[in-house]
C-alpha positions as CSV (number, residue, x, y, z in Angstrom):
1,X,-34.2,3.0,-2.1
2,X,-32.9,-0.4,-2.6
3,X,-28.9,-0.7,-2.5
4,X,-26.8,-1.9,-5.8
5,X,-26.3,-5.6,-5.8
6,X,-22.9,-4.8,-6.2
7,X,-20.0,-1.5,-6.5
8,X,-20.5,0.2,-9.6
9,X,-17.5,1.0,-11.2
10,X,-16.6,3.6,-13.8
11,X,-16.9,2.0,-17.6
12,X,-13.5,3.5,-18.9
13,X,-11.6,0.5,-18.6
14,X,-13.7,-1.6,-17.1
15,X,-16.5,-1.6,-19.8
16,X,-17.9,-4.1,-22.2
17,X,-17.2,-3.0,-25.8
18,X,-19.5,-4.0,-28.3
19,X,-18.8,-4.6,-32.2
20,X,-21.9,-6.4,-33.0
21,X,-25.2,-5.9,-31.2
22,X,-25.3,-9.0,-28.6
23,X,-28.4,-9.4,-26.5
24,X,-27.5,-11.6,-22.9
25,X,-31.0,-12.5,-22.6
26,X,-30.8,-14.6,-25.7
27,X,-27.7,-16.2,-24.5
28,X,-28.4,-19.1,-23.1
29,X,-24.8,-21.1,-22.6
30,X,-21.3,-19.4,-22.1
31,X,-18.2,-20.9,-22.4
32,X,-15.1,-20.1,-20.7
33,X,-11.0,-20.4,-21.0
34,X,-9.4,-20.5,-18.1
35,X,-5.8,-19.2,-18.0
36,X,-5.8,-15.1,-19.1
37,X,-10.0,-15.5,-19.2
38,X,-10.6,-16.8,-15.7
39,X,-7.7,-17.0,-14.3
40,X,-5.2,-13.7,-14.8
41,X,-1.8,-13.9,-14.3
42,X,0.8,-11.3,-13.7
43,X,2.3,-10.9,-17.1
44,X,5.6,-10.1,-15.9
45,X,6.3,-12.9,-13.6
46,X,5.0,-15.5,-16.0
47,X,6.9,-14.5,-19.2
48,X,10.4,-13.9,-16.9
49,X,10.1,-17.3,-15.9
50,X,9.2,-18.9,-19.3
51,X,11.6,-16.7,-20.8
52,X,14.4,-18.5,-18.0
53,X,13.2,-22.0,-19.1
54,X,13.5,-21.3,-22.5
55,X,16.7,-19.5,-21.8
56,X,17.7,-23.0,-19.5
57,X,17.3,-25.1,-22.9
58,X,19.1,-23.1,-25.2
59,X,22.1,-23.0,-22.7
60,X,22.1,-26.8,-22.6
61,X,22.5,-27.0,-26.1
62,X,25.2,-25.0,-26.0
63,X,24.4,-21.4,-27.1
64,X,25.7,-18.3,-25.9
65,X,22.3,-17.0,-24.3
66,X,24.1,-16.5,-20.2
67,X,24.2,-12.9,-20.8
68,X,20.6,-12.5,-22.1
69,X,17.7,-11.3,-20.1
70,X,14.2,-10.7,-20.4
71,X,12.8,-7.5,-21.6
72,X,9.4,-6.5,-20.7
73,X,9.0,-3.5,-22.7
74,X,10.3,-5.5,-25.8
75,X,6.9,-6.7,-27.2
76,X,2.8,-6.4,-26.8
77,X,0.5,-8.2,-28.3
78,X,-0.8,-7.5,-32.2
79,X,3.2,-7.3,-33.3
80,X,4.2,-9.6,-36.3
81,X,6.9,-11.5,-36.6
82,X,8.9,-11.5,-40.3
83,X,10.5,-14.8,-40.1
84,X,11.9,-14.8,-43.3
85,X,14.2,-11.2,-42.7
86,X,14.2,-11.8,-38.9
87,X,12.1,-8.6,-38.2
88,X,9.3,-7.9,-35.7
89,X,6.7,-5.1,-36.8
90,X,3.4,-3.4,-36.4
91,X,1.1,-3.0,-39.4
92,X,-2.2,-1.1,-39.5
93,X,-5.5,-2.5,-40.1
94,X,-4.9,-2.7,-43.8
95,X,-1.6,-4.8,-43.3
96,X,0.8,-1.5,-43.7
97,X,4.0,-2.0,-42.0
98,X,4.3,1.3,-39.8
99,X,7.2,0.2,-36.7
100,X,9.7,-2.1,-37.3
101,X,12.7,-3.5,-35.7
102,X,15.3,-5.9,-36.8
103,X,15.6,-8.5,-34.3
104,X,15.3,-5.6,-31.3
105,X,16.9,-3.2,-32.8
106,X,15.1,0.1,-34.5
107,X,15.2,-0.2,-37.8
108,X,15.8,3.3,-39.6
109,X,13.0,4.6,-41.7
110,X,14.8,4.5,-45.0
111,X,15.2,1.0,-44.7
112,X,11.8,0.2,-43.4
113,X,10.1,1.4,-46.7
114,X,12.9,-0.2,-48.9
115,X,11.6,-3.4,-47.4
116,X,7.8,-3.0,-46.5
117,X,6.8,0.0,-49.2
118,X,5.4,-2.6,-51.5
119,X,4.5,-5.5,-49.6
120,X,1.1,-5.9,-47.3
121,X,1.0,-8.2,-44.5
122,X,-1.2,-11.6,-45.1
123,X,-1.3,-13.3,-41.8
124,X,-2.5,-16.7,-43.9
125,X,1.1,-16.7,-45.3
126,X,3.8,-18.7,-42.6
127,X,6.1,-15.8,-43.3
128,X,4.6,-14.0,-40.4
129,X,3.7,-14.8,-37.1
130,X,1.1,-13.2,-35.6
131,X,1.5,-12.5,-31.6
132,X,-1.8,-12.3,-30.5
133,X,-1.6,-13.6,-27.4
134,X,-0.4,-12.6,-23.6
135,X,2.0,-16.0,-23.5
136,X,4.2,-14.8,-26.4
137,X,6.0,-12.2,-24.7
138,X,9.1,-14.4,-23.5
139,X,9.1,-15.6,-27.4
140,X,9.3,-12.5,-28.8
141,X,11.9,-11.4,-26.9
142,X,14.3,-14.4,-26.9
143,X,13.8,-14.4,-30.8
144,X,14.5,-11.0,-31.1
145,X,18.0,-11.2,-29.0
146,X,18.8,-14.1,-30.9
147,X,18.6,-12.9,-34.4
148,X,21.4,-10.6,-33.0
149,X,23.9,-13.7,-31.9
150,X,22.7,-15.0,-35.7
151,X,23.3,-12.1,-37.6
152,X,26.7,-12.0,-35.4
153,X,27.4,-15.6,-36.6
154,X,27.1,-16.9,-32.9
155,X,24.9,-19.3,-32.8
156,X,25.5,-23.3,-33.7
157,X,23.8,-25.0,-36.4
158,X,21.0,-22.0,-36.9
159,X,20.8,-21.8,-41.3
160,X,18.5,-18.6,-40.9
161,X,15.5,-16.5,-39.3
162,X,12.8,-19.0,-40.5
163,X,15.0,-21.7,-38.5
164,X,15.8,-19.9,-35.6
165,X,12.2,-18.9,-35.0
166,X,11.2,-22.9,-34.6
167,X,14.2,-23.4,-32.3
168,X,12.7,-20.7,-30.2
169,X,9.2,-21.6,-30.8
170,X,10.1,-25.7,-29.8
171,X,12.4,-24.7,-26.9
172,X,9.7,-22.8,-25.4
173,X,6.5,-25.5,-26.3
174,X,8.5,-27.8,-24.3
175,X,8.5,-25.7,-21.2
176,X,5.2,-25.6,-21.2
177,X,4.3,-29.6,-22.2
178,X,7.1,-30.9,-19.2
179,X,5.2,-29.0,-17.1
180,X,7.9,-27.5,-15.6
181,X,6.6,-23.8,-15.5
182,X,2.8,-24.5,-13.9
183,X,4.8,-26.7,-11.5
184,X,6.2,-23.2,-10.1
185,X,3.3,-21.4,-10.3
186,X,1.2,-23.9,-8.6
187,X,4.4,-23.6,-5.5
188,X,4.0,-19.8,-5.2
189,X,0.9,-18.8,-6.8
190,X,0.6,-15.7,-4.8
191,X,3.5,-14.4,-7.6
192,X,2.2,-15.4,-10.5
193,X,-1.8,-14.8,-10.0
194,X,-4.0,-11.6,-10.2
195,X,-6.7,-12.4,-8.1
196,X,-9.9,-10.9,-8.6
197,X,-13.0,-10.9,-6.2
198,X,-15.4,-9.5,-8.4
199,X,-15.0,-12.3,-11.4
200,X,-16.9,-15.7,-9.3
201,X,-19.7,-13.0,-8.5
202,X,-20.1,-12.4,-12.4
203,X,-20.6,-16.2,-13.2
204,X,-22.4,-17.1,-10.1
205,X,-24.6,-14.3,-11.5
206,X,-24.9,-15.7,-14.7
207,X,-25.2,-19.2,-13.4
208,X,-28.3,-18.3,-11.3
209,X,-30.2,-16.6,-14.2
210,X,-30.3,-19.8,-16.2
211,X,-27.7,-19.7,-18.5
212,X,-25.0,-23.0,-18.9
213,X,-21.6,-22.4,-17.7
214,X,-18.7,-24.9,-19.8
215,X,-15.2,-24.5,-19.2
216,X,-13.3,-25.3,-21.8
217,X,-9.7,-25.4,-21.4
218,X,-6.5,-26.5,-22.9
219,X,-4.8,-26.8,-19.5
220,X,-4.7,-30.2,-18.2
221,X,-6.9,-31.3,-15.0
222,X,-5.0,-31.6,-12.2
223,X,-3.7,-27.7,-13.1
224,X,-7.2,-26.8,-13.4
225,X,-8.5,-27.6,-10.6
226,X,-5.3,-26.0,-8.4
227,X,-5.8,-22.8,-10.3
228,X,-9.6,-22.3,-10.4
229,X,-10.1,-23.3,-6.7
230,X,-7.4,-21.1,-5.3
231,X,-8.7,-18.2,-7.7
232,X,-12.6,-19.0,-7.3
233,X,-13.6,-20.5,-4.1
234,X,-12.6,-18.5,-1.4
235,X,-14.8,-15.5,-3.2
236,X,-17.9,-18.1,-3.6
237,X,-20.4,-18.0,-1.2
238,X,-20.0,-20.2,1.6
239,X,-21.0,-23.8,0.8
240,X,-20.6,-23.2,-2.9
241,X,-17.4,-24.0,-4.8
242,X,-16.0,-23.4,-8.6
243,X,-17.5,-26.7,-10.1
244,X,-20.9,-25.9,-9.1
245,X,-20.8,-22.9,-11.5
246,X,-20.0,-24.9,-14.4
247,X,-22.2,-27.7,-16.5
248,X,-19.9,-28.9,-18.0
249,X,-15.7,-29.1,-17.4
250,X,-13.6,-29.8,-20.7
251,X,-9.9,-29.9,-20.3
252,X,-6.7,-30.9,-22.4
253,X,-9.2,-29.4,-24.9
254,X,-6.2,-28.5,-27.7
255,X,-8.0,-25.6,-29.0
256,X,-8.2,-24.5,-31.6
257,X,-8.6,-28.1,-33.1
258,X,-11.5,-28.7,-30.5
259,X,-13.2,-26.1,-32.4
260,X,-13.2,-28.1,-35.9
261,X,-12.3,-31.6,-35.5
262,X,-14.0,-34.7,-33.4
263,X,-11.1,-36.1,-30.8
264,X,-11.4,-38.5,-28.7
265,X,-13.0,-38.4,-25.4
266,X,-12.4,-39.2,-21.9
267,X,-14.1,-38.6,-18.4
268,X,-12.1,-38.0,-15.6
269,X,-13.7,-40.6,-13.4
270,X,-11.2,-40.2,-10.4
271,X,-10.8,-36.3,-9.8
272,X,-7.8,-37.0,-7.4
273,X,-5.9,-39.4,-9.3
274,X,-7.1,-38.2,-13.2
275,X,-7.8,-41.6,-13.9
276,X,-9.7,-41.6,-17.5
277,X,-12.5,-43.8,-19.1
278,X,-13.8,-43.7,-22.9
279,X,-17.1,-41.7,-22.7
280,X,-19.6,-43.7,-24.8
281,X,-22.9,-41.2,-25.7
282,X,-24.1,-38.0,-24.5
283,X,-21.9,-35.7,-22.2
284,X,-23.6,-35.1,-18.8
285,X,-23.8,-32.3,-16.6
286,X,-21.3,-31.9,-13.8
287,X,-18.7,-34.2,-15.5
288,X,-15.0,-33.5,-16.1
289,X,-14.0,-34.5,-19.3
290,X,-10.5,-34.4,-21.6
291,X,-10.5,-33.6,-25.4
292,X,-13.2,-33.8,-26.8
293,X,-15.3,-31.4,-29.4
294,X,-17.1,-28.3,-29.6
295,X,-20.1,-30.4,-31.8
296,X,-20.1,-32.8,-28.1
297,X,-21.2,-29.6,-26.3
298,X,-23.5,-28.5,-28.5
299,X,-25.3,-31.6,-28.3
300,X,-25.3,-31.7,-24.9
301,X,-26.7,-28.3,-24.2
302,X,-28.9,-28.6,-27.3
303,X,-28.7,-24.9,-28.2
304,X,-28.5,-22.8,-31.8
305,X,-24.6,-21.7,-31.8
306,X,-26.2,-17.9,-31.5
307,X,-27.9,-19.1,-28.2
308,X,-23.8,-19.7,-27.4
309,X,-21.4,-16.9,-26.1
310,X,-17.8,-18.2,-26.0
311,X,-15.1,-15.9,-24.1
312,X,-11.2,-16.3,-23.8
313,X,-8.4,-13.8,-24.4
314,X,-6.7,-15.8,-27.6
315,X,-7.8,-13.9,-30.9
316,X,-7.6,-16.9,-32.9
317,X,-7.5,-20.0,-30.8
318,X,-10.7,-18.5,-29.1
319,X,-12.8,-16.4,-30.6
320,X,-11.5,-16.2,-34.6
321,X,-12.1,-20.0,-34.6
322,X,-15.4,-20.4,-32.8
323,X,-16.8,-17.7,-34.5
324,X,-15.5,-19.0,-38.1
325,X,-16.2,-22.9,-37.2
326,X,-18.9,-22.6,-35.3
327,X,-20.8,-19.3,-35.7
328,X,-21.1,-19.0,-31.6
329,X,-21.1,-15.2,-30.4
330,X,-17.6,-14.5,-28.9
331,X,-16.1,-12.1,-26.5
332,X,-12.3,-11.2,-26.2
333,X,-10.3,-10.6,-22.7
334,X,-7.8,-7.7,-23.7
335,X,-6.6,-6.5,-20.2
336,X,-4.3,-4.0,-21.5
337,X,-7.5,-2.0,-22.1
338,X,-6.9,-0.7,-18.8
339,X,-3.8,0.6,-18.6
340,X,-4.1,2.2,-22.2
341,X,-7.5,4.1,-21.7
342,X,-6.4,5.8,-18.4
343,X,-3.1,6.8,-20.5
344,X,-5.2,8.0,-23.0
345,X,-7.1,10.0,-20.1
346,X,-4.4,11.6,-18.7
347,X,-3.3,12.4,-22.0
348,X,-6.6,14.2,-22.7
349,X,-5.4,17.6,-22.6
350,X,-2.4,17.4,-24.3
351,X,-4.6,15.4,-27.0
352,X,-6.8,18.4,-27.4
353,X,-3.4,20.6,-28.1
354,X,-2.7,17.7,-30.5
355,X,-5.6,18.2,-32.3
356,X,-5.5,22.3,-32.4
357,X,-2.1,22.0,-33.8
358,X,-3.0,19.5,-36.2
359,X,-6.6,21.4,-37.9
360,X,-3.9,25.1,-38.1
361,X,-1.1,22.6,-39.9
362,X,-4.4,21.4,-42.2
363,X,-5.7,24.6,-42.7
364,X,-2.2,26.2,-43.9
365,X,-1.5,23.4,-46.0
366,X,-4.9,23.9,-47.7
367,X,-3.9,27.3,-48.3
368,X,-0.5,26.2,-49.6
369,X,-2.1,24.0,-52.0
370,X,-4.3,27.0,-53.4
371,X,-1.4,29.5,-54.0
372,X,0.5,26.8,-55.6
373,X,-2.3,26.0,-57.8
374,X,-2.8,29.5,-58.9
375,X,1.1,30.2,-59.6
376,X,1.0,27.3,-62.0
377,X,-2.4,28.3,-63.4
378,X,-0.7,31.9,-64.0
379,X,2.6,30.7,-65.7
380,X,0.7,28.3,-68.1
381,X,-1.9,30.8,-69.1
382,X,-5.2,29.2,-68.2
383,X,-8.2,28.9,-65.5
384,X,-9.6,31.4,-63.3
385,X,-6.9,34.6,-62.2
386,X,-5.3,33.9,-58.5
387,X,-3.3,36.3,-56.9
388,X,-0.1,38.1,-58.4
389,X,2.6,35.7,-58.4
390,X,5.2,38.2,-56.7
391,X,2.2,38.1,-53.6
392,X,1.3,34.6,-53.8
393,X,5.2,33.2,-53.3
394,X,5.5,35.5,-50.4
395,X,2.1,34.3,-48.9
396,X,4.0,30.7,-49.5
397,X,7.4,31.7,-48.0
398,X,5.1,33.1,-44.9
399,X,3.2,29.8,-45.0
400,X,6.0,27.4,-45.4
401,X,8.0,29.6,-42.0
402,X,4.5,29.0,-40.1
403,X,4.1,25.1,-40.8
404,X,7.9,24.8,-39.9
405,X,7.2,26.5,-36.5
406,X,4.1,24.5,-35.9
407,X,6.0,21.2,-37.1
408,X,8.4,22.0,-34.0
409,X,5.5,22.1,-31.8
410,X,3.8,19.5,-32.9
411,X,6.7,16.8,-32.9
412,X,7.4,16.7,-28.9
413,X,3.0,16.3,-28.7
414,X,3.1,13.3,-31.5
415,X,6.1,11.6,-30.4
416,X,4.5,11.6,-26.6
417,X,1.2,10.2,-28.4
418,X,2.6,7.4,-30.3
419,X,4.3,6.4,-27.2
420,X,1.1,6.1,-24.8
421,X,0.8,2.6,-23.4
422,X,4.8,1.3,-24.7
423,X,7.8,3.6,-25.6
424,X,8.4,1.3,-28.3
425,X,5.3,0.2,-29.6
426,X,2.5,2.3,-28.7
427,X,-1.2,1.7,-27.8
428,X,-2.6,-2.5,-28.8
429,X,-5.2,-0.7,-30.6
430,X,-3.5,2.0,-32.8
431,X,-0.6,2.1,-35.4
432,X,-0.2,6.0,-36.1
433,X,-4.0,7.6,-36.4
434,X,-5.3,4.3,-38.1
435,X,-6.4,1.1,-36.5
436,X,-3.3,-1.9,-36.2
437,X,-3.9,-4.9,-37.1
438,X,-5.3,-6.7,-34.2
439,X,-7.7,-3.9,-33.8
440,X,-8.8,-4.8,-37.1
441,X,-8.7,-8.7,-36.3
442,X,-10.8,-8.0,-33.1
443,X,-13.8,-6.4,-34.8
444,X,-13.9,-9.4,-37.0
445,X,-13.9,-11.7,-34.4
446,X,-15.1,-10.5,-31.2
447,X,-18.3,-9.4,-30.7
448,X,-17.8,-7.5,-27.1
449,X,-14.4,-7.3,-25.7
450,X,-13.2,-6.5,-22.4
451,X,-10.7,-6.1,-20.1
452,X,-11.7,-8.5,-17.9
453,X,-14.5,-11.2,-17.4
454,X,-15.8,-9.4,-13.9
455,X,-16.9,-6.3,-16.2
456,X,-19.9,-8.6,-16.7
457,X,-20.9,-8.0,-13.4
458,X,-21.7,-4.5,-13.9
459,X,-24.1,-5.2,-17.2
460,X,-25.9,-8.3,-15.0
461,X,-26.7,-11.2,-17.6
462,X,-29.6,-9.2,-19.4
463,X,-28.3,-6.5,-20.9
464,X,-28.8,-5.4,-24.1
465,X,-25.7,-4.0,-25.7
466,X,-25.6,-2.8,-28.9
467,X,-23.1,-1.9,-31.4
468,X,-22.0,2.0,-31.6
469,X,-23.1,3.8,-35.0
470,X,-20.0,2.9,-37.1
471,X,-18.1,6.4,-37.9
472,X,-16.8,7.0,-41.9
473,X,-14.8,9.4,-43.4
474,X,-17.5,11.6,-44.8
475,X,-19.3,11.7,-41.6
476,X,-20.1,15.0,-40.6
477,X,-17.8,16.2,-37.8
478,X,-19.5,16.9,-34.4
């Protein structure tokens, strides 16, 4: 028997998840992002440190931020930011607020629905700010501390939350344009990297069968080619390096603009120094090139934009705007897939008790419902007879003592469920028992997400992977 051509794994968390049926064999070009696609950072490290150079600039302008510090827990991705009241909350598919917190702090319920009963989330309105990316943890955070010092009256020449978000959001844009963050990484990028072995197998894979690689990347090049080489080539076989993998090489790409627009374009004609020339014609294979356009590779490759797989990990900068613009096929990289399906494994069997609890609380409430029914049906004199009323309100009283006790035991189980993943926030996926929000944005945009780009390697670039049978609620159960 021949060996596998490489470790299987198991496909809980390291699966490819398909919303629309998506045949690799009839992909013929995929393009890549680089930084959270192809290149995985530890969250953690990276957001402390863009939350201290953010933190830096505020103190030079002479806020009181010294005693603030970052907060991992504070945020995940699929939050909303409420500029306009200076809240941060999680809405449900249909754009429900169901968490919120003012600034950090928990906001009580009663207040909650006074403010979010009657209003739905529209993420095309600038009063809310969608975080649908890794890189906006420090931002969330530092935003949600400061509407603290505002609401305190602490903070200099802030008029309100709208204002103090694009203080936050320009403090921290700066960080990254000086350079001053990658400049740190590329130091010590044993801290800030998650290396994975398995990922330059999945593209050589892919590159062998035929297909067109592109990197396409808003990073500039002399970062890209650090980053890429220290995470690619000492897992490429000998002889063979990162640039060989890829036709084409796009950086400073300013997606998502590359997506609609036509910039202007450069080749990189000295890779050591970055020294640029105006590219005049036709892109050509193993080239570097800055800015650019999405219609530029398309001519080059000369493909139909469903022949075109595009994969990154931004839901809007990547894959919303590819798919929208361009109609290519898209793939997301959510790598807090992991971590949230084996919590949801080891919470398997207290979901099951979850679930017992939940169809006895269902089943006395339907009974409820029907003694109530026939009380009122008896005191007004019409309908079908129910039971005496003396022995229907004591079936209720029984009823209402048993849903009280089940209540009790089903609190501690819900609580612990709504918890899985984040004590604050939850699982990415869920708000309550209904999809969030950027659940809901994913199966818009994404045709297969992932955790991470080296699940490919277990599917090989031929697969066939189609769509799951989508579940409604008048499905029959089991």
């Amino acid at each position: 028997m021949n060996e596998p051509l490489a470790e299987s794994f198991p496909l809980d968390g390291r699966g490819v998840f398909c919303n629309r049926t998506l045949n690799l064999r009839a992909i013929k070009a995929i393009g890549y992002d680089m930084d959270y696609t192809l290149v995985h950072y530890h969250v953690e490290a990276w957001e402390k440190r863009a939350y201290g150079h953010l933190k830096e600039k505020l103190l030079a302008r002479g806020w009181p931020v010294d005693g603030l510090e970052f907060d991992a827990t504070a945020t995940v991705r699929g939050l909303v930011i409420d500029v306009e009241l200076g809240n941060v909350v999680k809405t449900n598919r249909f754009g429900y607020v169901k968490q919120a917190l003012h600034g950090l702090k928990p906001m009580p319920f009663e207040e909650q629905r006074a403010l979010y009963a009657h209003t739905v989330v529209d993420l095309a309105d600038e009063r809310w700010v969608f975080v649908n990316t890794l890189f906006s943890h420090s931002e969330v955070c530092m935003y949600g501390q400061l509407v603290a010092l505002l609401d305190a009256g602490e903070l200099p020449g802030v008029l309100g939350y709208v204002d103090l978000y694009r203080e936050v959001k320009r403090g921290l844009d700066e960080a990254h344009m000086e350079g001053e963050l990658k400049a740190e990484i590329v130091a010590d990028p044993e801290r800030f990297v998650d290396l994975d072995s398995e990922m330059p197998l999945a593209l050589y894979d892919q590159h062998l069968s035929g297909k067109k690689l592109v990197l396409i990347t808003n990073s500039e090049w002399e970062y890209t080619r650090f980053m890429m080489s220290y995470a690619f080539d000492r897992f490429l076989p000998e002889g063979v390096k990162w640039r060989d993998l890829f036709d084409v090489v796009i950086v400073s790409a300013r997606k998502p603009d590359f997506f609609f627009g036509r910039n202007s374009i450069f080749e990189v004609v000295d890779l050591d120094r970055g020294l640029l020339k105006p590219v005049v014609g036709e892109l050509e294979d193993g080239k570097v090139y800055l800015g650019g356009s999405a219609s530029q590779v398309e001519g080059r490759i000369g493909l139909e934009a469903d022949q075109i797989l595009y994969v990154g990990d931004h839901l809007f900068a990547d894959v919303h705007v590819s798919k929208r613009a361009l109609r290519w096929r898209t793939a997301l990289i959510v790598r807090e897939l992991e971590g949230e399906l084996e919590a949801l494994k080891a919470f398997d069997a207290s979901t099951a008790e979850l679930s017992r609890l939940m169809a006895q609380k269902e089943g006395l409430e339907r009974e409820q419902c029907q003694l109530r029914l026939g009380l009122q049906r008896q005191q007004h004199g019409y309908g079908p007879k129910g039971k005496r009323s003396g022995q229907a309100r004591a079936q209720l009283a029984q009823i209402k003592e048993r849903l009280r006790v089940l209540d009790g035991e089903l609190g501690p189980l819900a609580r612990a469920n709504a918890e899985l993943s984040n004590a604050r926030w939850g699982l990415l996926m869920r708000a309550g028992n209904d999809k969030s929000l950027f659940a809901r944005q994913l199966e818009r945009s994404a045709d297969v997400y992932m955790s991470r780009v080296s699940n490919f390697l277990h599917i090989t670039p031929f697969a066939y992977l189609r769509s799951p049978r989508g579940s409604l609620p008048h499905d029959p159960v089991g």
